[in-house]
VOPAGU-2260 file (C-alpha; in pm, 1 decimal, decimal comma):
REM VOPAGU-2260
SITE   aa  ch    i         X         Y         Z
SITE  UNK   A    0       0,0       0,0       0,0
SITE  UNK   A    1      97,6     355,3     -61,3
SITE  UNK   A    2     -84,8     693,0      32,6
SITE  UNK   A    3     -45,6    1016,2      17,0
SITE  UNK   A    4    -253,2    1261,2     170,2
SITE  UNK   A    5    -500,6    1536,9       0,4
SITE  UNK   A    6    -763,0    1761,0     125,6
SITE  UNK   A    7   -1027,5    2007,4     -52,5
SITE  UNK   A    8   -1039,6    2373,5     -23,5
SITE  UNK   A    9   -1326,3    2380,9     184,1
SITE  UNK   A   10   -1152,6    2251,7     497,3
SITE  UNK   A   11   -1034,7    2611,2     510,0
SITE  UNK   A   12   -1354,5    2772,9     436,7
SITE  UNK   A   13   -1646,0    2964,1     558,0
SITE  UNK   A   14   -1828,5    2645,2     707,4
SITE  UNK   A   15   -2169,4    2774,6     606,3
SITE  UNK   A   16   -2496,3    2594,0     745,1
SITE  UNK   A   17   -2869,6    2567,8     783,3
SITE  UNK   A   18   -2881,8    2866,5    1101,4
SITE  UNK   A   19   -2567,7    2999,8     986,6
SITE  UNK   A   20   -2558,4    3051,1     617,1
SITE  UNK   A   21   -2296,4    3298,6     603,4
SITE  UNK   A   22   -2075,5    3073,9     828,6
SITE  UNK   A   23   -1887,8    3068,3    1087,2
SITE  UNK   A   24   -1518,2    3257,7     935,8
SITE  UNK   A   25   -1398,2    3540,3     678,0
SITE  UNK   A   26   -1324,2    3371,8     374,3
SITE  UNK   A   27    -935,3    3317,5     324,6
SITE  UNK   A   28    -829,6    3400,0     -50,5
SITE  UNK   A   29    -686,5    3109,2    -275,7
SITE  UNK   A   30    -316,3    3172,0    -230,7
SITE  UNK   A   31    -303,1    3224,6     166,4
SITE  UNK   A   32    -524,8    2851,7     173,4
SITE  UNK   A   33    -268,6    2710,3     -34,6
SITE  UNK   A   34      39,5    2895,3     158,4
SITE  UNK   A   35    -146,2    2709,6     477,6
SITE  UNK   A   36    -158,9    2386,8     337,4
SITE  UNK   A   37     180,8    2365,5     145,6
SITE  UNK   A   38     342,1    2391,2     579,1
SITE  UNK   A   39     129,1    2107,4     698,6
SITE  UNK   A   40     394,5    1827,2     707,6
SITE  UNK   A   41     217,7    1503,2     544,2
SITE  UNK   A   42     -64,9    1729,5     351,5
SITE  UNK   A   43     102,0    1687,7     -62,4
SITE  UNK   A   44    -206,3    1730,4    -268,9
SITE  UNK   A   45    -517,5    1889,6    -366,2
SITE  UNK   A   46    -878,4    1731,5    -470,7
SITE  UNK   A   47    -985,4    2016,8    -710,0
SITE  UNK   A   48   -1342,1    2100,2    -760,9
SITE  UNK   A   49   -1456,4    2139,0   -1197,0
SITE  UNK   A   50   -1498,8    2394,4   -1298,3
SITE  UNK   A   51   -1169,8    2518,1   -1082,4
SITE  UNK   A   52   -1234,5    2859,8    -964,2
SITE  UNK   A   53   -1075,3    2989,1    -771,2
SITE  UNK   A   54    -777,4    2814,2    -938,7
SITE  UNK   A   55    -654,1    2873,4   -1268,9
SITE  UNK   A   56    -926,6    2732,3   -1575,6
SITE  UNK   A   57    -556,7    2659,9   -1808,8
SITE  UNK   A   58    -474,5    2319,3   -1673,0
SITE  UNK   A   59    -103,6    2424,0   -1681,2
SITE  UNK   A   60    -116,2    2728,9   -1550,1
SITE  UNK   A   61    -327,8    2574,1   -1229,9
SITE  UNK   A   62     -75,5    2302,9   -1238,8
SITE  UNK   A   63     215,7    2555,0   -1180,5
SITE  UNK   A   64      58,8    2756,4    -945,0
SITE  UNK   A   65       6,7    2449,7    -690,7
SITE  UNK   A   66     353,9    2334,6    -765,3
SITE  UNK   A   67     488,7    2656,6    -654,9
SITE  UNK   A   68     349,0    2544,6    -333,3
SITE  UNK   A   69     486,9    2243,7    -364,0
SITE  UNK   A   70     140,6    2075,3    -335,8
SITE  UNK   A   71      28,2    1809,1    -667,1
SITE  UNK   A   72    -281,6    1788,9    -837,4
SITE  UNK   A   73    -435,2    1481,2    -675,2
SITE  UNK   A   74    -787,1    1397,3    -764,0
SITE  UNK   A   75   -1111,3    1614,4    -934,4
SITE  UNK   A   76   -1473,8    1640,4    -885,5
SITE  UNK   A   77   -1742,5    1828,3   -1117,0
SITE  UNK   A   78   -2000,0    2083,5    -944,6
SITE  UNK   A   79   -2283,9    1878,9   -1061,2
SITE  UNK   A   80   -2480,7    1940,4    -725,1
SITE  UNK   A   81   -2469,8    2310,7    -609,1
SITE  UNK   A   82   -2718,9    2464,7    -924,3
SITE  UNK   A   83   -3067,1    2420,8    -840,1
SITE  UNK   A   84   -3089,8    2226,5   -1181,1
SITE  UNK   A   85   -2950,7    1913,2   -1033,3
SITE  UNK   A   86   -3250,8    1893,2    -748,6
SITE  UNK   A   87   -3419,9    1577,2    -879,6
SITE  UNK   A   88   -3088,4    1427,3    -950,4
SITE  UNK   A   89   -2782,0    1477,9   -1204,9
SITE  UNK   A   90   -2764,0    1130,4   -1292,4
SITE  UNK   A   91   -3115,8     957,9   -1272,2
SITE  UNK   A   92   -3349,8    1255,2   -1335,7
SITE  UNK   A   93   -3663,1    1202,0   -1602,2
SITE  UNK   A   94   -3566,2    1460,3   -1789,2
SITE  UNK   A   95   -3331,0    1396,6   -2113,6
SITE  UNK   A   96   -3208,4    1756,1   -2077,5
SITE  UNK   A   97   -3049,0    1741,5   -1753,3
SITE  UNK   A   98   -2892,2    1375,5   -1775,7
SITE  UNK   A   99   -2748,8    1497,2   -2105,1
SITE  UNK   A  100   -2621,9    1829,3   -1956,2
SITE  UNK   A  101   -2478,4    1642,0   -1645,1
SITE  UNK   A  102   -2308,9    1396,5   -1875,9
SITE  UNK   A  103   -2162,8    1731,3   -2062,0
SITE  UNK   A  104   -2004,5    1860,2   -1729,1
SITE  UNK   A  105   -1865,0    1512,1   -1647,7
SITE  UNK   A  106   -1689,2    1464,4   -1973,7
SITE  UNK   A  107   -1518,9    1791,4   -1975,2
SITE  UNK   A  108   -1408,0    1734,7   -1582,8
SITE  UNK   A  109   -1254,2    1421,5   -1754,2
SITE  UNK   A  110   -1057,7    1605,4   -2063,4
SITE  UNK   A  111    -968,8    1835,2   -1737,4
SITE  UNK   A  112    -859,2    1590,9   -1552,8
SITE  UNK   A  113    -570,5    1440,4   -1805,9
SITE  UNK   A  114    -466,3    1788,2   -1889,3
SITE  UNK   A  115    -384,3    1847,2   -1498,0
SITE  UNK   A  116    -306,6    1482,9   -1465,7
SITE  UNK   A  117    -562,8    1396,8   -1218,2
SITE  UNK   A  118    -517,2    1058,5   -1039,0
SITE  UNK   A  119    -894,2     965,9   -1059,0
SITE  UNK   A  120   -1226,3    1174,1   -1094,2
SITE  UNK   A  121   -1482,0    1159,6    -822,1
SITE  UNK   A  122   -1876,9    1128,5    -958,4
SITE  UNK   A  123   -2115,7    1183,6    -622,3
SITE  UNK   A  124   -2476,8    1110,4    -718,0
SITE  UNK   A  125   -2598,6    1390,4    -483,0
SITE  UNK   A  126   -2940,2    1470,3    -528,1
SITE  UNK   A  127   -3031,9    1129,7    -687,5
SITE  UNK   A  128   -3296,4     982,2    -467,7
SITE  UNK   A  129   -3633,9    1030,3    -338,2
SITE  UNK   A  130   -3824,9    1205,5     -18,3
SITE  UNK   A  131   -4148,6    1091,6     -27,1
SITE  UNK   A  132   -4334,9     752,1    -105,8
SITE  UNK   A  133   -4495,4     778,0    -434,4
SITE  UNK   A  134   -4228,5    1010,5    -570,2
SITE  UNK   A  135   -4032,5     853,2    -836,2
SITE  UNK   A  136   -4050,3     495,2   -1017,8
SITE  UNK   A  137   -3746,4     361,8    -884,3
SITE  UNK   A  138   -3691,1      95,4   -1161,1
SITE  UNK   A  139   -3655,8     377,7   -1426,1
SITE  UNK   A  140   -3456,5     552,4   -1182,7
SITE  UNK   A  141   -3214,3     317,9   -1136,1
SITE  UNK   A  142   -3174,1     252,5   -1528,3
SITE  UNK   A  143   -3127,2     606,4   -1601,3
SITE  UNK   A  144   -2826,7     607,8   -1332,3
SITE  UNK   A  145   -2642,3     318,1   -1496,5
SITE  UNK   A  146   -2649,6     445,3   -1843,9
SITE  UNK   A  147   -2535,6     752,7   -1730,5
SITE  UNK   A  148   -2265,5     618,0   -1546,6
SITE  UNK   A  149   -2171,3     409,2   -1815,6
SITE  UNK   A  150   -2180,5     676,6   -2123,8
SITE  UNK   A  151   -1973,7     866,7   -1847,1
SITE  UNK   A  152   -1763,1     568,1   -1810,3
SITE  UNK   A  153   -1678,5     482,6   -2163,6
SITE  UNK   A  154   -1583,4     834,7   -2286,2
SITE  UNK   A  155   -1233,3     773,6   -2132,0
SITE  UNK   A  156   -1172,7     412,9   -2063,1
SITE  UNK   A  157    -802,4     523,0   -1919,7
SITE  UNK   A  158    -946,4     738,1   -1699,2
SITE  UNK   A  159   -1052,9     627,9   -1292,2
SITE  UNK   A  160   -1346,9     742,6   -1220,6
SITE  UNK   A  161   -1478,7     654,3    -817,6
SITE  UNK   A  162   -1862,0     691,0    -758,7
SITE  UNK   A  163   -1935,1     808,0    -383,2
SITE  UNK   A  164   -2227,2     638,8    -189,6
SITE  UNK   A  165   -2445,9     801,4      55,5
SITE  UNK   A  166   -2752,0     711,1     211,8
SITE  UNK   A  167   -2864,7    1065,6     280,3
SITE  UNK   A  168   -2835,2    1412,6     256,8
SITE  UNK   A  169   -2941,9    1608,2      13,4
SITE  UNK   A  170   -3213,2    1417,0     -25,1
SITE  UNK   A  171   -3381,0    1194,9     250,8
SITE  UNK   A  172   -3340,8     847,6      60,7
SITE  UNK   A  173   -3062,3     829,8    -206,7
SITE  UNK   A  174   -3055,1     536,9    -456,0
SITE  UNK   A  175   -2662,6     462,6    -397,1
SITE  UNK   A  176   -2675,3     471,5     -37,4
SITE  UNK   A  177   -2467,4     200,3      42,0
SITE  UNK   A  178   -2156,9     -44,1     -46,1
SITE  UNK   A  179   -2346,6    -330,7    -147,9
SITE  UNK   A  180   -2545,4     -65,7    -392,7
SITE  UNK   A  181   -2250,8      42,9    -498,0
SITE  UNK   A  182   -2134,8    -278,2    -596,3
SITE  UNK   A  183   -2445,9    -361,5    -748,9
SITE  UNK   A  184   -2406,6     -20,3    -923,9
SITE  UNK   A  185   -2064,9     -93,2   -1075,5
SITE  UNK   A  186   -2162,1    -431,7   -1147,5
SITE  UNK   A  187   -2475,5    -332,8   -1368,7
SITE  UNK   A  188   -2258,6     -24,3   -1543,0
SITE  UNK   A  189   -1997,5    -354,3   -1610,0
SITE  UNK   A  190   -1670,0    -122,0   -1709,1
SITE  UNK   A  191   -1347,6    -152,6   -1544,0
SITE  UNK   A  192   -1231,8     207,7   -1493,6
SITE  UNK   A  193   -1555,5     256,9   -1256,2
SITE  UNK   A  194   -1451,5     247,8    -898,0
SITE  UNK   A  195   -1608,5     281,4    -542,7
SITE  UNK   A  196   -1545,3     549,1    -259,8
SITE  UNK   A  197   -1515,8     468,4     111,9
SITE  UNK   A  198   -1619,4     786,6     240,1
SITE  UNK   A  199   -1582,4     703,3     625,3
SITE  UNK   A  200   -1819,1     935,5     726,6
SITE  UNK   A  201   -2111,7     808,5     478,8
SITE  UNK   A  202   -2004,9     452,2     594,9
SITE  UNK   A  203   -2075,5     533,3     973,1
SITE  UNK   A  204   -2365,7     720,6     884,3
SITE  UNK   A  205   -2523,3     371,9     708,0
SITE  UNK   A  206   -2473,2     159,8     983,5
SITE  UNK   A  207   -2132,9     -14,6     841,6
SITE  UNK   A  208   -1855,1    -129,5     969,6
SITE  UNK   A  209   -1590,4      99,8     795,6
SITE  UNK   A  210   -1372,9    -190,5     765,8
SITE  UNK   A  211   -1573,5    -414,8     616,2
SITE  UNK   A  212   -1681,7    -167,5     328,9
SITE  UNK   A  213   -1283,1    -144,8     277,8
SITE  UNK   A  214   -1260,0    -490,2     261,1
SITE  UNK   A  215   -1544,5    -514,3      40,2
SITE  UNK   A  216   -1455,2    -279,3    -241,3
SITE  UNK   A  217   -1069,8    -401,1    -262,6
SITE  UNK   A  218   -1225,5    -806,5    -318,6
SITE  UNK   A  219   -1394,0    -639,3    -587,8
SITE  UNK   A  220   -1116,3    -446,8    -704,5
SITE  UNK   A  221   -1231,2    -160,5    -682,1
SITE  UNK   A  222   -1092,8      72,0    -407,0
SITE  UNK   A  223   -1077,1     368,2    -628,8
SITE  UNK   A  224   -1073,4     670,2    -381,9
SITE  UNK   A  225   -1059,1     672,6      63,4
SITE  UNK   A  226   -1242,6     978,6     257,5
SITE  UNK   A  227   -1179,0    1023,8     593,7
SITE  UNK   A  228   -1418,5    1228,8     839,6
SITE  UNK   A  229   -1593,2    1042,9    1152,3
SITE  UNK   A  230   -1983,3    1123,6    1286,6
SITE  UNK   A  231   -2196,4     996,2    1537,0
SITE  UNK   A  232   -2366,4     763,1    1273,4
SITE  UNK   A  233   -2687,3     935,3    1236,6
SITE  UNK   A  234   -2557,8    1232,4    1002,4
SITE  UNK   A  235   -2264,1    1337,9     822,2
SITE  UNK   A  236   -2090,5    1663,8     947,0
SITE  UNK   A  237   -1758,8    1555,9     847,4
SITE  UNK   A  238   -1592,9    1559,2    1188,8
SITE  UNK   A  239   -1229,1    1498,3    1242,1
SITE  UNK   A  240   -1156,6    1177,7    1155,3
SITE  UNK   A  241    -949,5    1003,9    1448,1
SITE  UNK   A  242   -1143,6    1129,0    1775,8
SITE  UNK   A  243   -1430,7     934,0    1811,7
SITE  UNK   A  244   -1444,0     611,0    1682,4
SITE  UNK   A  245   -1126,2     480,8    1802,7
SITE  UNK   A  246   -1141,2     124,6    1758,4
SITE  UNK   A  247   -1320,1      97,9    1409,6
SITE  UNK   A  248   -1072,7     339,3    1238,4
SITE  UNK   A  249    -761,0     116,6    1392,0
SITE  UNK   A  250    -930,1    -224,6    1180,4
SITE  UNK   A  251    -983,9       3,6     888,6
SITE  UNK   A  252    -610,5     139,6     820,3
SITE  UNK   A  253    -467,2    -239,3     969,5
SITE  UNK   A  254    -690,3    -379,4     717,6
SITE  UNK   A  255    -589,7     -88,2     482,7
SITE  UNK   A  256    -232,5    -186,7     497,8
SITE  UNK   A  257    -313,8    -571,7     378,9
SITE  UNK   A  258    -453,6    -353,6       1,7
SITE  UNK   A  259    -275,5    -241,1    -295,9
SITE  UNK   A  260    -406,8      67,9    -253,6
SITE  UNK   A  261    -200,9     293,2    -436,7
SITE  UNK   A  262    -387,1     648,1    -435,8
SITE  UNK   A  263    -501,3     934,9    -196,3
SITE  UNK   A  264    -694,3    1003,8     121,2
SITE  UNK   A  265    -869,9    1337,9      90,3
SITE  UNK   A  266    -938,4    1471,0     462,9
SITE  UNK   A  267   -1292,9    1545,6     383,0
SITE  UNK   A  268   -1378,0    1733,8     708,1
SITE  UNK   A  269   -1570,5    2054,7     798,2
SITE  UNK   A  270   -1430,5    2283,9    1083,6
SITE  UNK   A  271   -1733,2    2568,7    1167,6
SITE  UNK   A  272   -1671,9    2580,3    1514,0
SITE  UNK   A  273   -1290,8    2434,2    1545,6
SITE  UNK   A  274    -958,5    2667,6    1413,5
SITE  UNK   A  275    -972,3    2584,3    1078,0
SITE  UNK   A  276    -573,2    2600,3    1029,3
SITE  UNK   A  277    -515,0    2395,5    1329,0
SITE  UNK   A  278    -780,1    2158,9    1268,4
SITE  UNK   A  279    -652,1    2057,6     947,2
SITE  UNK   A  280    -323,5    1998,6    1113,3
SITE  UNK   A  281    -460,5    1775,1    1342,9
SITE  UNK   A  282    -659,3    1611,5    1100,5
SITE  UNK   A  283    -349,5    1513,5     875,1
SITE  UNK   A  284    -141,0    1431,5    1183,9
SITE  UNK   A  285    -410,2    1167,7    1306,1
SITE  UNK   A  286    -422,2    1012,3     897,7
SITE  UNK   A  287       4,5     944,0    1015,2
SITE  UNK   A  288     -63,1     869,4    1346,4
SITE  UNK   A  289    -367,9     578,0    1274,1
SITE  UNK   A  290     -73,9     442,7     984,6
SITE  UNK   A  291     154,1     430,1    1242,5
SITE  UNK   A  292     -19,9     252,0    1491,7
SITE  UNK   A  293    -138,3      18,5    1165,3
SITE  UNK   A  294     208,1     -59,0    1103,3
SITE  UNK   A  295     290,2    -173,6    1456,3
SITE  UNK   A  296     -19,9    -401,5    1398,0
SITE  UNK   A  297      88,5    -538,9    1089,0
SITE  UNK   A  298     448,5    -664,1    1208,9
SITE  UNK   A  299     224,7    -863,5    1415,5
SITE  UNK   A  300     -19,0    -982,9    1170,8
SITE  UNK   A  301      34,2   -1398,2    1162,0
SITE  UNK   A  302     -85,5   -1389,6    1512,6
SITE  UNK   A  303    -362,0   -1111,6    1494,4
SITE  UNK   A  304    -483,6   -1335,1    1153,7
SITE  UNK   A  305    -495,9   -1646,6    1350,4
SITE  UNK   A  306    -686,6   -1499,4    1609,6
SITE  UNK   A  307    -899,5   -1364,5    1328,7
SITE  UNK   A  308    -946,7   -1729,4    1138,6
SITE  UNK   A  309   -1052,3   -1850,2    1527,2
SITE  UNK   A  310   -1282,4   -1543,4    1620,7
SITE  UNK   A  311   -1061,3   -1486,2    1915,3
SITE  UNK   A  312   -1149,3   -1136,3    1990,8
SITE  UNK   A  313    -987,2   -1144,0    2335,7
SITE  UNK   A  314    -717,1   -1283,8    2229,2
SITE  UNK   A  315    -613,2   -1011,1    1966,0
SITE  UNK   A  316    -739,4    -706,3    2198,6
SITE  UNK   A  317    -482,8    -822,2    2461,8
SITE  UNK   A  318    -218,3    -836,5    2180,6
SITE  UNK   A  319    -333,6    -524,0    2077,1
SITE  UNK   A  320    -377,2    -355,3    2371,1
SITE  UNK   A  321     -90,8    -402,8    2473,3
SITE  UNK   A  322     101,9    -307,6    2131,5
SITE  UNK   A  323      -5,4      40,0    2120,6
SITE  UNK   A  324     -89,5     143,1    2506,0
């Protein structure tokens, strides 16, 4: 396995919300957010939102402006949720129109993504769902989302493209809302450059063992893209991820280290209350920290994968335990 660490602008932003829409902090302009993160030791990359503003729209010139931070490109989403045109759904929605205008936006962020040399593009079926019984047909909806996906898909077969699951939020209900969906999902679409996400967060938020979702998508080859942020697993506010479920994020990166994962965790957090600066610090120091503590773990793995093969809980908590306390 090899990672390298990436976060979004918006770790450093405003932190806007429902009873505080103007948020929480000043904005901070697009070179002093990039001066912040190019001092964080273990932060190398940026996830970059299409169409890029505030960065640079000439791939190289947005390329040389990060490098002069010494921060990389790392991977790229399309806005194809924030326009009140996407509020049935970018990917599934009735209407020809909109499917065909989302599919527009996706295919450029993928011509933009080889210009900038993006690692992988994220797709995040946002507002596709339902709130209501007797909303949608959910056959039809489901069709329209896989031939979407899969015009999407084919456009650039040497292109990685990651689809992120949610089970809600925008929308009450979403159609991809979990891993085994997801699967399903990439299964039906049938193309090998289609990926999965493990968005942490989402994960906790559906009930799932974070882990097991992990373990999931990398059997299936496809552990395409890793989000870290934690909740209380009954919303997603991206929290920090590290500080509250201890025990669950130790299996995931132990587990993480047994992958070929070969890519980058975004720190996909929100700070409206917290120091932004400092709590982006913290949250790359606890990615290091959980690796670390994986690591120790993994010298040890014959015996912790025996215990495993017997279901000898005790057995590998005392091991444990006593490795990293």
């Amino acid at each position: 396995m090899n990672i390298r660490v990436e976060t979004h602008f918006e770790t450093l932003g405003a932190s806007k919300e429902r009873y505080v829409p103007g948020g929480y902090y000043d904005n901070i302009d697009v070179d002093r957010k990039l001066e912040i993160m190019s001092k964080i030791d273990g932060l190398d990359g940026i996830f970059v939102l299409y169409p890029p503003d505030p960065l640079p729209s000439d791939p190289d010139k947005l390329v040389k402006k990060l490098n002069n931070y010494g921060l990389e490109v790392a991977d790229i989403y399309p806005d194809n949720f924030s326009n009140k045109k996407w509020k049935y759904g970018a990917f599934s929605d009735k209407s020809d129109r909109v499917r065909k205008d989302n599919i527009k936006i996706c295919k450029e962020c993928i011509d933009f993504a080889k210009a900038i040399n993006a690692f992988s593009v994220l797709l995040w079926p946002a507002h596709d769902g339902f709130d209501y019984p007797f909303q949608t047909d959910y056959k039809d909806s489901w069709k329209y989302l896989v031939e979407t996906f899969r015009e999407i898909g084919e456009y650039d077969k040497n292109v990685k493209i990651a689809i992120e699951y949610k089970s809600k939020d925008p929308r009450q209900r979403q159609y991809v809302s979990t891993v085994g969906r997801e699967i399903a999902l990439l299964n039906d679409i049938g193309l090998e450059n289609l990926g999965g996400v493990v968005d942490t967060g989402h994960a906790f938020m559906a009930q799932e063992s974070i882990a097991e979702v992990l373990e999931l998508l990398d059997y299936y080859n496809k552990l395409y893209q890793i989000h870290l942020n934690e909740n209380y697993r009954d919303s997603d506010p991206d929290l920090l991820f590290g500080t509250i479920n201890f025990w669950e994020n130790l299996e995931f990166f132990y587990f993480l280290n047994k992958t070929n994962f070969d890519g980058w965790i975004n720190i996909d957090i929100q700070s409206p209350r917290t120091d932004r600066i400092k709590t982006l610090e913290m949250g790359t120091k606890l990615i290091w920290k959980y690796k670390d503590l994986a690591d120790k773990l993994t010298d040890h793995s014959n015996e912790i994968d025996k215990n495993l093969r017997t279901y000898n809980v005790i057995g590998n908590m005392d091991l444990i335990t006593s490795l990293i306390f």
